[in-house]
N, C-alpha and C positions, 0 to 999 in steps of 0.2 A: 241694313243699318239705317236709321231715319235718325231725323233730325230729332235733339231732343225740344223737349216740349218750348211752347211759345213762352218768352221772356216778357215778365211784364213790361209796361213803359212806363211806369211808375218809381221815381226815384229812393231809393235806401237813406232815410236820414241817418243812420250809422255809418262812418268816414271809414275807410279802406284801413288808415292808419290803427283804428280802434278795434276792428276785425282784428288785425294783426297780432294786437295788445292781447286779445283775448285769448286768442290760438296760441300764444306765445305765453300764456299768463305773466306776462311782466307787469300789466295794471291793467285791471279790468274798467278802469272809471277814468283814465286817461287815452288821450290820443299820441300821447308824447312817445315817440319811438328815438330811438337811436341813430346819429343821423344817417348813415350807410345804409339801415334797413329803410329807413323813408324814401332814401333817393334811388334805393333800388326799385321801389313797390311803386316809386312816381314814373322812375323809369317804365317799366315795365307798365303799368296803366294808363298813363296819361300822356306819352311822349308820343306824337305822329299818329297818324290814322291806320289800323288795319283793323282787318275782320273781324277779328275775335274781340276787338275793343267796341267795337261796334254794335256786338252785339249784347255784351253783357253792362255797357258805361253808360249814362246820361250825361249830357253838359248842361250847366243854366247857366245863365247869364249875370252874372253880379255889377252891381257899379264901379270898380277897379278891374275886375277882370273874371273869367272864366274859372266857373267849380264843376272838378270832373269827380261824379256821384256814381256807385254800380247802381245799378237794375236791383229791383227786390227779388229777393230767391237766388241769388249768386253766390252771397256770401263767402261759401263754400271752396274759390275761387280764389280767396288770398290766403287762407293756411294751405292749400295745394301749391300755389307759386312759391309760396318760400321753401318747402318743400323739395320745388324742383328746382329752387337757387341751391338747395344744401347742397344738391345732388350736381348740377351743370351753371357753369359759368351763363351769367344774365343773356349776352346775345344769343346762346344755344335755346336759354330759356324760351326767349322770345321765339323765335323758331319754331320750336316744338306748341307752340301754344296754334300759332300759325296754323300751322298743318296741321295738328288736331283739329282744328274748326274748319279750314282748307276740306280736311277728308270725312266731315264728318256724314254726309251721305255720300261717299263713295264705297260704291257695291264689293271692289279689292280689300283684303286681310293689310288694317295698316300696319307700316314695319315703325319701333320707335330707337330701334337699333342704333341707327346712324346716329340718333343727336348721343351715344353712350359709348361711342369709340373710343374719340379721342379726349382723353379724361387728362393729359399728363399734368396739367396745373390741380384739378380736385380730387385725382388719387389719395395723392399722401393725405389728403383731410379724410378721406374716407376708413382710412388705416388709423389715423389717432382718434376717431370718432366711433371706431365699431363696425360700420357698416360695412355687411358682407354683399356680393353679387347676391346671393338670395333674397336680402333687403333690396336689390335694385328691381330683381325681377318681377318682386312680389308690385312694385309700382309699376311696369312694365306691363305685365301681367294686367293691371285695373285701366292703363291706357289704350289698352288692343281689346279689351270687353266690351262687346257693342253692347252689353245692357249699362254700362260704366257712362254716368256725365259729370266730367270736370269741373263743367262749373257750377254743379250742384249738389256732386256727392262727394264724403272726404277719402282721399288717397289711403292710402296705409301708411305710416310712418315707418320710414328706414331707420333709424334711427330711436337707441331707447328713453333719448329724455332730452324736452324741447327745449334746455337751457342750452344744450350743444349746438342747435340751431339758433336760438338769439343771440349767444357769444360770437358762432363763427362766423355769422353773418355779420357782424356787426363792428369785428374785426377786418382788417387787411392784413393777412397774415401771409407771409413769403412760402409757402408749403413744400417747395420743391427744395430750399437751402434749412427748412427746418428738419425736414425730415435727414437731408447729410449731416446735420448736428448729432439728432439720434444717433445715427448709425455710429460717428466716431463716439458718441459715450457705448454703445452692443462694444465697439471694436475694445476701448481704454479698459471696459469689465472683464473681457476673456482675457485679457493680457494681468487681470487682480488690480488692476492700478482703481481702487474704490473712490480714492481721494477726488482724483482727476474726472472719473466718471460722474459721482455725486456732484460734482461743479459745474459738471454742463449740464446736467438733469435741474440743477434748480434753474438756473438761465434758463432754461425752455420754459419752465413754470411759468417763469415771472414773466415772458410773452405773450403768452395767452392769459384770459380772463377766468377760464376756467381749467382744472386740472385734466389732463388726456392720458385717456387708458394706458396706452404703451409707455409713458412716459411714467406717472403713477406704478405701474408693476416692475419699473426695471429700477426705479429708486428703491421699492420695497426692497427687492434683494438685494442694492447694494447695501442698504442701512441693515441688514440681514447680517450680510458678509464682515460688516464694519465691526458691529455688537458679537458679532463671534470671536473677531479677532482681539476684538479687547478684552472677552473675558477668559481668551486664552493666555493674552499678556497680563492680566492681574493673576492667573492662576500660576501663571510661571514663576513670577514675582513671587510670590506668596511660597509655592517650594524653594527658592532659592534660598529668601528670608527666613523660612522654616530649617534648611538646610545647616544654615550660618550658625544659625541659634542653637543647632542641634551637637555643630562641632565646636565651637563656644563651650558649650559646657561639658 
């Protein structure tokens, strides 16, 4: 495995933030991000010195204060990070960015396993998002590829559509007490209580920014279950009425 190619030392007049905008299609002509995704992407590039920032950032010097620039040719490097925000909480992210650049001429098959164990806080986001283990592996897979460079080629996307990633990112969402919300609306459905199901399926809604799979298909059938039941109640109604009518005359 070798290193990959030399990095210019030539600064990117395209801001990290704008990169992001565009990976993200949220606005191609602004830099304006959301502010959880900014402070993540600041985090994650511009907070403290390691290697991997070293090697891909430039600093100049302004008259108030320090502007941290990538390198030309990196680009590539801020739709991967958020990426692997979807996927691991920021310090794993950091981590893993570490030790890819850490190993990256090390002759050893690197493992990326470890930073993928302990998921329990971005589980449940992975389950309302779609994402299956074969989406993880399929990136897993491009970080263990010694023809594979991070910070210059794009990841595979786990995930089938980038608004899941500008929302969830952008949200601070509770996943572990969302997900037990689901559950008791699965539990109030098998028990028929549609009413009480349908009311905590919107409350989820109205939490996040955008509508989530599982949440989305288990309202469909209850509003399924609901429209059946009421045209079985008008149909009843309706012999009853027809009934009445019939012994009436």
């Amino acid at each position: 495995m070798s290193l990959i190619r030399d990095i210019t030392y030539e600064a990117d007049p395209i801001t990290i933030n704008r990169y992001a905008s565009v990976f993200l299609k949220s606005d191609k002509l602004s830099d304006k991000l959301p502010d959880k995704i900014h402070d993540l992407l600041q985090t994650l590039f511009t907070k403290r010195e390691a290697k991997f920032r070293q090697h891909i950032m430039m600093t100049e010097k302004g008259y108030h204060n320090e502007k941290h620039l990538l390198k030309k040719g990196v680009s590539a490097i801020v739709g991967n990070s958020l990426i692997l925000l979807t996927l691991l909480e920021s310090a794993q992210t950091k981590k893993l960015l570490n030790y890819y650049y850490d190993t990256i001429n090390s002759t050893k098959t690197r493992n990326f396993t470890q930073f993928f164990k302990k998921l329990d806080n971005k589980s449940p986001a992975y389950f309302f998002c779609g994402i299956s283990t074969e989406d993880i592996n399929k990136v897993r897979a491009s970080l263990m590829d010694a023809s594979f460079d991070l910070f210059t080629q794009k990841l595979p996307l786990p995930i089938r559509d980038k608004n899941y990633i500008l929302h969830l990112l952008a949200q601070d969402i509770p996943w572990q007490q969302y997900l037990k919300t689901y559950h008791e609306a699965e539990q109030y459905f098998y028990n028929k209580d549609m009413f009480r199901t349908k009311k905590i399926l919107v409350t989820l809604n109205s939490i996040t920014v955008i509508k989530l799979i599982p949440v989305e298909l288990l309202l469909a059938k209850v509003n399924a279950e609901i429209k059946e039941a009421e045209e079985a109640s008008d149909l009843i109604h309706d012999l009853l009425s027809e009934a009445v009518i019939n012994k009436a005359i």
